[in-house]
C-alpha positions in Angstrom: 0.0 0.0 0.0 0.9 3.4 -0.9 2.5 6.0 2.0 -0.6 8.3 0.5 -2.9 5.8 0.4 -2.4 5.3 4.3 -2.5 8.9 4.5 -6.1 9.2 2.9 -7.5 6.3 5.0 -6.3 8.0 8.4 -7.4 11.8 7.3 -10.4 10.8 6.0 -11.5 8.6 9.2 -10.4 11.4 11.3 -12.8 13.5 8.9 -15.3 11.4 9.7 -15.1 11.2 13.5 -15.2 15.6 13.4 -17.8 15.4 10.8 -20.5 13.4 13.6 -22.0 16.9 14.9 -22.0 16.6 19.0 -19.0 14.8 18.5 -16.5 16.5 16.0 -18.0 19.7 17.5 -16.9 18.4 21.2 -13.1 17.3 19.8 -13.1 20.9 18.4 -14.8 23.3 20.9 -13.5 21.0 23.7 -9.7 21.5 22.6 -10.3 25.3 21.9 -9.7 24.6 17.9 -6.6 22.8 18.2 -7.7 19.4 16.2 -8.6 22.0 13.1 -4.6 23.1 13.4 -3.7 19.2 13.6 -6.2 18.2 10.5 -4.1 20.9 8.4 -1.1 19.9 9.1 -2.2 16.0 8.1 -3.5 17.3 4.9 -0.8 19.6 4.0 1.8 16.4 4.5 -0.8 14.0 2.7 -0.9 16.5 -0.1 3.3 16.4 -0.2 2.9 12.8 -0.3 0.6 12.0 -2.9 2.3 14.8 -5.3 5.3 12.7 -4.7 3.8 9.7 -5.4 1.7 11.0 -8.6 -1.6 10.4 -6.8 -5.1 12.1 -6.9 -4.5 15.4 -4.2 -8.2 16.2 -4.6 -9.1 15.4 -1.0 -6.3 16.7 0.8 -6.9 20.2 -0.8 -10.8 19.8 0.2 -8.9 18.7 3.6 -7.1 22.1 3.7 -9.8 24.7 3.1 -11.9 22.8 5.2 -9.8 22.6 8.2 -9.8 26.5 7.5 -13.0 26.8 6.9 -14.3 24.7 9.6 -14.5 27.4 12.4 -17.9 28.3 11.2 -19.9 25.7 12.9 -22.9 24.4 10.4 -20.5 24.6 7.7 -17.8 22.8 9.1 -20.0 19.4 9.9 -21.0 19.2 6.1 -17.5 20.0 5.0 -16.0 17.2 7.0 -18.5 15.0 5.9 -17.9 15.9 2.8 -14.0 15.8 2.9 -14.1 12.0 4.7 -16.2 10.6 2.0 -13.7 12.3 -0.9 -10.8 10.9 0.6 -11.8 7.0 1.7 -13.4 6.7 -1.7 -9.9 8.0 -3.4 -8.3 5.8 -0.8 -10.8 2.9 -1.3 -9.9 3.0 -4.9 -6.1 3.0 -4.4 -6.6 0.1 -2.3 -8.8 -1.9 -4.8 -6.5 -0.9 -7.6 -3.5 -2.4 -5.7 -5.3 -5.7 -4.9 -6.2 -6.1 -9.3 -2.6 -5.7 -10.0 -1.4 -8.4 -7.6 
Protein backbone atom coordinates (compact mmCIF):
# COMPACT_ATOMS: atom_id res chain seq x y z
CA UNK A 1 0.00 0.00 0.00
CA UNK A 2 0.92 3.40 -0.91
CA UNK A 3 2.46 5.99 2.01
CA UNK A 4 -0.61 8.31 0.50
CA UNK A 5 -2.87 5.84 0.43
CA UNK A 6 -2.35 5.30 4.31
CA UNK A 7 -2.46 8.89 4.53
CA UNK A 8 -6.06 9.16 2.91
CA UNK A 9 -7.50 6.26 5.00
CA UNK A 10 -6.28 7.97 8.36
CA UNK A 11 -7.43 11.77 7.27
CA UNK A 12 -10.37 10.78 5.97
CA UNK A 13 -11.47 8.63 9.22
CA UNK A 14 -10.38 11.44 11.28
CA UNK A 15 -12.82 13.55 8.90
CA UNK A 16 -15.32 11.39 9.69
CA UNK A 17 -15.10 11.22 13.54
CA UNK A 18 -15.24 15.62 13.39
CA UNK A 19 -17.79 15.38 10.76
CA UNK A 20 -20.49 13.35 13.56
CA UNK A 21 -22.05 16.89 14.91
CA UNK A 22 -21.98 16.58 18.96
CA UNK A 23 -19.02 14.76 18.49
CA UNK A 24 -16.55 16.46 16.04
CA UNK A 25 -18.04 19.69 17.49
CA UNK A 26 -16.92 18.44 21.17
CA UNK A 27 -13.14 17.30 19.83
CA UNK A 28 -13.08 20.94 18.41
CA UNK A 29 -14.76 23.25 20.88
CA UNK A 30 -13.46 21.03 23.74
CA UNK A 31 -9.72 21.46 22.57
CA UNK A 32 -10.28 25.29 21.90
CA UNK A 33 -9.66 24.64 17.89
CA UNK A 34 -6.56 22.84 18.23
CA UNK A 35 -7.71 19.45 16.20
CA UNK A 36 -8.61 22.02 13.07
CA UNK A 37 -4.56 23.15 13.37
CA UNK A 38 -3.74 19.17 13.64
CA UNK A 39 -6.24 18.19 10.47
CA UNK A 40 -4.11 20.91 8.35
CA UNK A 41 -1.08 19.92 9.06
CA UNK A 42 -2.18 16.02 8.06
CA UNK A 43 -3.52 17.29 4.90
CA UNK A 44 -0.80 19.63 4.01
CA UNK A 45 1.78 16.38 4.53
CA UNK A 46 -0.84 14.00 2.66
CA UNK A 47 -0.89 16.51 -0.09
CA UNK A 48 3.26 16.39 -0.23
CA UNK A 49 2.87 12.75 -0.32
CA UNK A 50 0.55 12.01 -2.88
CA UNK A 51 2.28 14.78 -5.32
CA UNK A 52 5.27 12.69 -4.68
CA UNK A 53 3.78 9.66 -5.39
CA UNK A 54 1.71 10.97 -8.61
CA UNK A 55 -1.56 10.42 -6.81
CA UNK A 56 -5.10 12.06 -6.90
CA UNK A 57 -4.46 15.44 -4.17
CA UNK A 58 -8.23 16.24 -4.65
CA UNK A 59 -9.14 15.35 -0.96
CA UNK A 60 -6.26 16.69 0.81
CA UNK A 61 -6.88 20.17 -0.84
CA UNK A 62 -10.82 19.76 0.24
CA UNK A 63 -8.89 18.72 3.57
CA UNK A 64 -7.07 22.13 3.74
CA UNK A 65 -9.79 24.70 3.05
CA UNK A 66 -11.94 22.80 5.24
CA UNK A 67 -9.79 22.65 8.16
CA UNK A 68 -9.83 26.47 7.50
CA UNK A 69 -12.96 26.76 6.89
CA UNK A 70 -14.28 24.72 9.61
CA UNK A 71 -14.49 27.37 12.44
CA UNK A 72 -17.88 28.26 11.16
CA UNK A 73 -19.89 25.67 12.91
CA UNK A 74 -22.88 24.42 10.38
CA UNK A 75 -20.53 24.59 7.68
CA UNK A 76 -17.78 22.80 9.06
CA UNK A 77 -19.99 19.42 9.95
CA UNK A 78 -20.99 19.22 6.11
CA UNK A 79 -17.46 19.97 5.01
CA UNK A 80 -15.99 17.22 6.99
CA UNK A 81 -18.50 14.98 5.86
CA UNK A 82 -17.85 15.90 2.78
CA UNK A 83 -14.02 15.78 2.85
CA UNK A 84 -14.10 12.02 4.65
CA UNK A 85 -16.19 10.63 2.03
CA UNK A 86 -13.68 12.34 -0.91
CA UNK A 87 -10.82 10.88 0.63
CA UNK A 88 -11.81 7.00 1.69
CA UNK A 89 -13.42 6.68 -1.67
CA UNK A 90 -9.91 7.96 -3.40
CA UNK A 91 -8.26 5.78 -0.75
CA UNK A 92 -10.82 2.86 -1.33
CA UNK A 93 -9.87 3.00 -4.89
CA UNK A 94 -6.09 2.96 -4.41
CA UNK A 95 -6.56 0.14 -2.28
CA UNK A 96 -8.77 -1.92 -4.85
CA UNK A 97 -6.49 -0.92 -7.60
CA UNK A 98 -3.45 -2.40 -5.70
CA UNK A 99 -5.32 -5.65 -4.91
CA UNK A 100 -6.23 -6.11 -9.34
CA UNK A 101 -2.57 -5.70 -9.97
CA UNK A 102 -1.42 -8.39 -7.59
Amino acid sequence: MKLSTLMKWVSGGAEAVLGFPIVGASIIVGFTYVPLLLMLGLHVFTLFIASREGTKRTGSILGIITSIVGIIPFVGITLHIITAFVLLLDAGKNSMKKLEES
